[in-house]
C-alpha positions as CSV (number, residue, x, y, z in Angstrom):
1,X,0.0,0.0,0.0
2,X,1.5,3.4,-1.1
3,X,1.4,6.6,0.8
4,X,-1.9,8.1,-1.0
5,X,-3.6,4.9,0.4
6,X,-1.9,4.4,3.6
7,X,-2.3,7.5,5.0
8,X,-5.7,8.1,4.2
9,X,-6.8,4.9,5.5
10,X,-4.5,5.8,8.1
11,X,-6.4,8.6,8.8
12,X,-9.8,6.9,8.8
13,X,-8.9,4.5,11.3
14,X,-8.0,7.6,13.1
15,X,-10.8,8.9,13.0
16,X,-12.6,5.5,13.8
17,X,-10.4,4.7,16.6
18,X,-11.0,8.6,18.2
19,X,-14.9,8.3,18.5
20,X,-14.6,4.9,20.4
21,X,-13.2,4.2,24.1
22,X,-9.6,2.9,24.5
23,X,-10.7,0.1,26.2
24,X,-12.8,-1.8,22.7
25,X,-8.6,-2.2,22.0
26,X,-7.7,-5.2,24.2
27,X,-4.0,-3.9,23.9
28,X,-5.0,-0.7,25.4
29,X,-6.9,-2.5,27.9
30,X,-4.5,-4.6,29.3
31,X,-2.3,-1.5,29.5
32,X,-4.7,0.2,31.2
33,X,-5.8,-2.3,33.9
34,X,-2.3,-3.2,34.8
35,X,-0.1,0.4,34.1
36,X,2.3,-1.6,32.5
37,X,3.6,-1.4,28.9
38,X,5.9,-4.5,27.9
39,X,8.0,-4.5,25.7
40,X,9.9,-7.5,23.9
41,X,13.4,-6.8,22.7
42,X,16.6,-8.1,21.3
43,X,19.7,-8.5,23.1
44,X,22.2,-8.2,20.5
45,X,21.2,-6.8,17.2
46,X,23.4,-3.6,16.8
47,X,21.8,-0.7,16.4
48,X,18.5,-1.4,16.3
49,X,17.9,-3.4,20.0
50,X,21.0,-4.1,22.0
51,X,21.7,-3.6,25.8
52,X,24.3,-0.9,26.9
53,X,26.8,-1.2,30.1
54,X,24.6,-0.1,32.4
55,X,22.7,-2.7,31.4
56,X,19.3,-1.5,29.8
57,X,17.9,-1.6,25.9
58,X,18.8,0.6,23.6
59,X,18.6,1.2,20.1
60,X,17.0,2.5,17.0
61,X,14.0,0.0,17.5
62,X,13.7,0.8,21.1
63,X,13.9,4.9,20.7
64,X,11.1,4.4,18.1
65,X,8.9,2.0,20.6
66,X,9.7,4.8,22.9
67,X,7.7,7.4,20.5
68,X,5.0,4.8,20.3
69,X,5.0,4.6,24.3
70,X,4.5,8.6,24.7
71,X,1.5,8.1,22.3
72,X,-0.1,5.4,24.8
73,X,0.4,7.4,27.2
74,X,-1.3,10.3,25.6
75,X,-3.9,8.3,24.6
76,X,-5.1,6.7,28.5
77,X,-3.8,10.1,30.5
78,X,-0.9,7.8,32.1
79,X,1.7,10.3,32.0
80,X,3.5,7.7,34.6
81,X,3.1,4.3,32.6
82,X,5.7,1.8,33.8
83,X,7.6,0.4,31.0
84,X,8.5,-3.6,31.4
85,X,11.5,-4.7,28.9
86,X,11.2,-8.2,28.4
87,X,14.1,-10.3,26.3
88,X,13.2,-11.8,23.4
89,X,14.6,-14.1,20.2
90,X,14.3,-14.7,16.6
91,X,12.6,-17.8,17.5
92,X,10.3,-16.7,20.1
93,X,9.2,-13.0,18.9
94,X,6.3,-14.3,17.1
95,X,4.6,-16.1,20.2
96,X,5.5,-13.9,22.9
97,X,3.0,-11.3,21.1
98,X,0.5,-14.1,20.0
99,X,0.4,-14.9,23.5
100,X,0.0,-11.7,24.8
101,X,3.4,-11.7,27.2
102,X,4.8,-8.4,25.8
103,X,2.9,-5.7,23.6
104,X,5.6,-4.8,21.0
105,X,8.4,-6.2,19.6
106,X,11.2,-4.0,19.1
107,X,13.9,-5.3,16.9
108,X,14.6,-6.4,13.4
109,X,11.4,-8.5,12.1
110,X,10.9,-8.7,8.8
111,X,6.9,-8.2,7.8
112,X,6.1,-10.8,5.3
113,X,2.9,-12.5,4.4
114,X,3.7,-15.6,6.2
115,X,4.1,-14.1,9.8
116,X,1.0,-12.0,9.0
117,X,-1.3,-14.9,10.0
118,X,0.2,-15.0,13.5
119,X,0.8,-11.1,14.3
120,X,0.2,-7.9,12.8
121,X,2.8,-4.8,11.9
122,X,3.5,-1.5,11.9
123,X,4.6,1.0,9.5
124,X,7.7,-0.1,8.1
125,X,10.9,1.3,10.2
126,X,13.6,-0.4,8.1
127,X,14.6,-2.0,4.7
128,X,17.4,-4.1,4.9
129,X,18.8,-7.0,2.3
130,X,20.2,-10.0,3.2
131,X,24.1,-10.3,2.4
132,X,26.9,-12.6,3.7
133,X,29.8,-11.9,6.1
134,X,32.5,-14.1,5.6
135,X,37.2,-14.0,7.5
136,X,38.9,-12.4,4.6
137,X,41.8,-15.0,4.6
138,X,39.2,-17.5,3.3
139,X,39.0,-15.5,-0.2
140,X,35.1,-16.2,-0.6
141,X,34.0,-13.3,-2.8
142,X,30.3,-14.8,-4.3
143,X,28.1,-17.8,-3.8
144,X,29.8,-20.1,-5.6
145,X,33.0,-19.9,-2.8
146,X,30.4,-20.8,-0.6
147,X,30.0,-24.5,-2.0
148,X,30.4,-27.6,0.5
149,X,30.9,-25.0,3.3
150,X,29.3,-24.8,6.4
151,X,27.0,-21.8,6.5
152,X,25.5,-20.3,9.9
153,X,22.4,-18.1,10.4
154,X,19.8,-17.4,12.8
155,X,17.1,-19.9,14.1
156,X,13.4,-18.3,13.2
157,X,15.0,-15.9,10.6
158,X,13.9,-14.9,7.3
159,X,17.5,-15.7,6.3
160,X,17.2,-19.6,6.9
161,X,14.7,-20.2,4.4
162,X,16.2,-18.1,2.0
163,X,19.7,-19.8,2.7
164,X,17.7,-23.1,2.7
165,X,16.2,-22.1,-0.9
166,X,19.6,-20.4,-2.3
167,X,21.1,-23.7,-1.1
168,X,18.7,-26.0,-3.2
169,X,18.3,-23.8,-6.5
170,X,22.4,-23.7,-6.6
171,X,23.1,-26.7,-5.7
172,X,26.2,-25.7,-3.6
173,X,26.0,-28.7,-1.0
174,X,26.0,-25.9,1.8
175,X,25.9,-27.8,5.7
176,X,23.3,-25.1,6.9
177,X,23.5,-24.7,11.1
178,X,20.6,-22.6,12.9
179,X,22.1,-20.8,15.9
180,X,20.0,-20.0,18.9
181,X,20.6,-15.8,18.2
182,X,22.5,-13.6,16.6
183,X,25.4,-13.5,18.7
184,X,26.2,-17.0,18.5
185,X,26.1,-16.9,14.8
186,X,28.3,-14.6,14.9
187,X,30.7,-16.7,16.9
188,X,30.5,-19.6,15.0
189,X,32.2,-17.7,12.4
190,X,34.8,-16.2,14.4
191,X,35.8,-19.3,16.2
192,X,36.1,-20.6,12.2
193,X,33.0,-23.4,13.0
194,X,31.4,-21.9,10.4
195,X,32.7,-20.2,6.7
196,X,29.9,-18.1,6.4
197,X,27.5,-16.0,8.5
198,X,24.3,-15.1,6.8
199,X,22.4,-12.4,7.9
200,X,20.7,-9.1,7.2
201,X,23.2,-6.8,6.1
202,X,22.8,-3.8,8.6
203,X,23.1,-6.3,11.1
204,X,26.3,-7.9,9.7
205,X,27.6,-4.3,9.5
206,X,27.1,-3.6,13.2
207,X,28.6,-7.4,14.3
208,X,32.0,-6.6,12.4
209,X,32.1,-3.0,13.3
210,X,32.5,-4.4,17.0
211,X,34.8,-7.0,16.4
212,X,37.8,-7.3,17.6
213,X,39.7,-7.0,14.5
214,X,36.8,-5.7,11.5
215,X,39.6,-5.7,9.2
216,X,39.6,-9.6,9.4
217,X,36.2,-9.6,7.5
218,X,34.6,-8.9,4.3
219,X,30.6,-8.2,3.7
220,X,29.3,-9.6,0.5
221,X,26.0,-7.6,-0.5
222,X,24.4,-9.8,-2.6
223,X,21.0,-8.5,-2.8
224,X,18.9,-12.6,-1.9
225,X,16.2,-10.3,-0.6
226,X,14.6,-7.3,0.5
227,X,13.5,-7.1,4.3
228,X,11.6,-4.6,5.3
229,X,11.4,-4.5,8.7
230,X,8.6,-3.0,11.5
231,X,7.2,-3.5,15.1
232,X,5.3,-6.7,16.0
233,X,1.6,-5.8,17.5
234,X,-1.1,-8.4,18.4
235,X,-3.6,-9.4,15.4
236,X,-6.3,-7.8,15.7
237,X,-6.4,-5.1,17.3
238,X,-6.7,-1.8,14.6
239,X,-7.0,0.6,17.1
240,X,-3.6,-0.4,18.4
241,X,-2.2,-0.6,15.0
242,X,-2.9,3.0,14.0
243,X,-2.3,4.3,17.3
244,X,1.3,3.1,16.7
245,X,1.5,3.8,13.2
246,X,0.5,7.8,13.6
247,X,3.3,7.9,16.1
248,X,5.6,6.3,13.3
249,X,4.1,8.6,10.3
250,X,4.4,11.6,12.6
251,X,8.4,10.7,12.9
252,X,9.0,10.4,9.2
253,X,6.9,13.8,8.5
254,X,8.4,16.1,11.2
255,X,11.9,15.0,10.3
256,X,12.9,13.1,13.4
257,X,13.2,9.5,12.1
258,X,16.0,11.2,9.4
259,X,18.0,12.4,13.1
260,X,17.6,9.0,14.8
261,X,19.0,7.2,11.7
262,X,21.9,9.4,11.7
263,X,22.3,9.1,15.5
264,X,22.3,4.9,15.3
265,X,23.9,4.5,11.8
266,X,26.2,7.3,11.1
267,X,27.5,8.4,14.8
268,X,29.4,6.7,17.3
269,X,27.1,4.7,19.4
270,X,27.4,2.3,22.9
271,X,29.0,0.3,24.2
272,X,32.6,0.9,22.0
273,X,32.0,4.2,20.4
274,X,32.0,2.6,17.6
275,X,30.5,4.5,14.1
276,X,28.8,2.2,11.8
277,X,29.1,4.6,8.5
278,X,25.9,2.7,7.1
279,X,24.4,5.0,4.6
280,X,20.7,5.9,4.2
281,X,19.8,3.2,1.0
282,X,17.6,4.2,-1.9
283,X,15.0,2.0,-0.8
284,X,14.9,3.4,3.0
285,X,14.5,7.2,1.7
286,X,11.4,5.9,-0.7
287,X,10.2,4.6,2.6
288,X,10.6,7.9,4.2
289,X,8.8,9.9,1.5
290,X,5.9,7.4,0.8
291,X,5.2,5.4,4.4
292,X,3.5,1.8,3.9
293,X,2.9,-1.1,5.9
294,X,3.2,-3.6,2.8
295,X,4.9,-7.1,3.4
296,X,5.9,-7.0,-0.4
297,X,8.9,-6.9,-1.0
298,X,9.2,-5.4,-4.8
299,X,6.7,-2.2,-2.8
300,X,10.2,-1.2,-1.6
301,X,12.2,-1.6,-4.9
């Protein structure tokens, strides 16, 4: 759905959502009942959800959960909601919402067709592509150096079925290992258990610009897919859904998204001071100027 569409509907649910009580959302409800906000997140994905040395969440994902928290808040007159941050992985995001244990997702989930049937999405947040971080001393510089290797990637990640799929239509023999998160894929490659580390390629950015040596690797953008990435809500519940997604919409119009992306991708961040130097993508500025909630990926080509 492009921006014409989007935001008018968007503003019909508005509309909609302002005549009736809070409570006819069961998110807004529970939120209500209990003064409590939870909010699931990821421990290691640099920049967007990652915990600091203090230790708390932070992020890109988490500052823009923030935005949707000040809108709940808003919204029920709890100026002193308590916000609950709750851990969560690649392999459990999906039912922690479904089951109603946290009320967002803050992170790196792609929105695709498939996980629509379980839990809804925001606005998109992100678009990402998948690519492949490899040591540098191993020479892989395409697919094909891949062949017979042993290939890691994340457990409930879009990446596993398209590594799973690349692996069958190539025919490259790949031994494919799921790792519980992240962070231990990352480890598998740089404890050499593993050639290859497949991944989202913002994420693979932030991984080697806090290694301990990012000149020993080499990120291969090879374009297997387009992610586009957004919070996870409960299914339905619209009034939730817009109430999040105005919040989003308002960041993208007033400017502020453009300052937290620069912040998180293009400045030195926690815990190493590290700059990621990841430039705002084609796609991601499209994104920007025309706001859509669309799990199609060729709606962000």
């Amino acid at each position: 759905m492009r921006i014409t569409a989007f935001v008018a509907a968007l503003a019909v649910a508005s509309t909609l959502a302002a005549r009736a009580d809070a409570q006819e959302s069961p998110t807004l409800r529970k939120i209500k009942e209990t003064g409590i906000i939870t909010i699931g997140f990821s421990e290691g994905t640099i920049p967007f959800s990652y915990i600091d040395r203090k230790p708390q969440p932070i992020g890109y994902s988490i500052d823009i959960c923030s935005r949707i928290v000040d809108a709940v808040k808003a919204r029920l007159g709890l100026p002193y909601l308590q916000v609950k941050y709750t851990p969560v992985t690649s392999a459990n995001r999906l039912s922690v919402i479904a089951n109603d244990i946290v009320d967002l997702a803050c992170g790196t989930s792609t929105n695709n067709v498939e996980r629509q049937k379980t839990v809804a999405f925001t606005v998109t947040t992100f678009v990402a592509s998948a690519g492949v971080v490899v040591k540098q001393r191993n020479d892989i510089r395409d697919v094909s150096g891949l062949a017979g290797r042993t290939v890691v990637t994340t457990a409930g990640s879009t990446s596993l079925a398209s590594l799973v799929a690349l692996n069958r239509s190539r025919g490259l023999g790949l031994s494919i290992v799921a790792a519980r998160d992240h962070v231990a894929s990352f480890s598998m490659l740089e404890a050499d258990r593993a050639a290859a580390f497949v991944m989202d390629d913002v994420l693979l950015h932030g991984f080697v610009a806090n290694a301990d040596e990012p000149s020993d690797y080499r990120i291969l953008h090879l374009g297997l897919s387009v992610e586009p990435y957004g919070i996870i809500l409960r299914k339905k519940d619209p009034e939730f859904k817009t109430l999040a997604d105005e919040a989003i919409v308002r960041m993208f119009k007033s400017g502020e998204i453009t300052q937290l992306y620069h912040k998180w991708f293009q400045s030195p961040i926690p815990p190493n001071n590290v700059n990621l130097g990841f430039p705002m993508s084609a796609a991601f500025k499209k994104l920007i100027a025309e706001p859509t909630d669309s799990p199609e990926p060729n709606d962000y080509r």
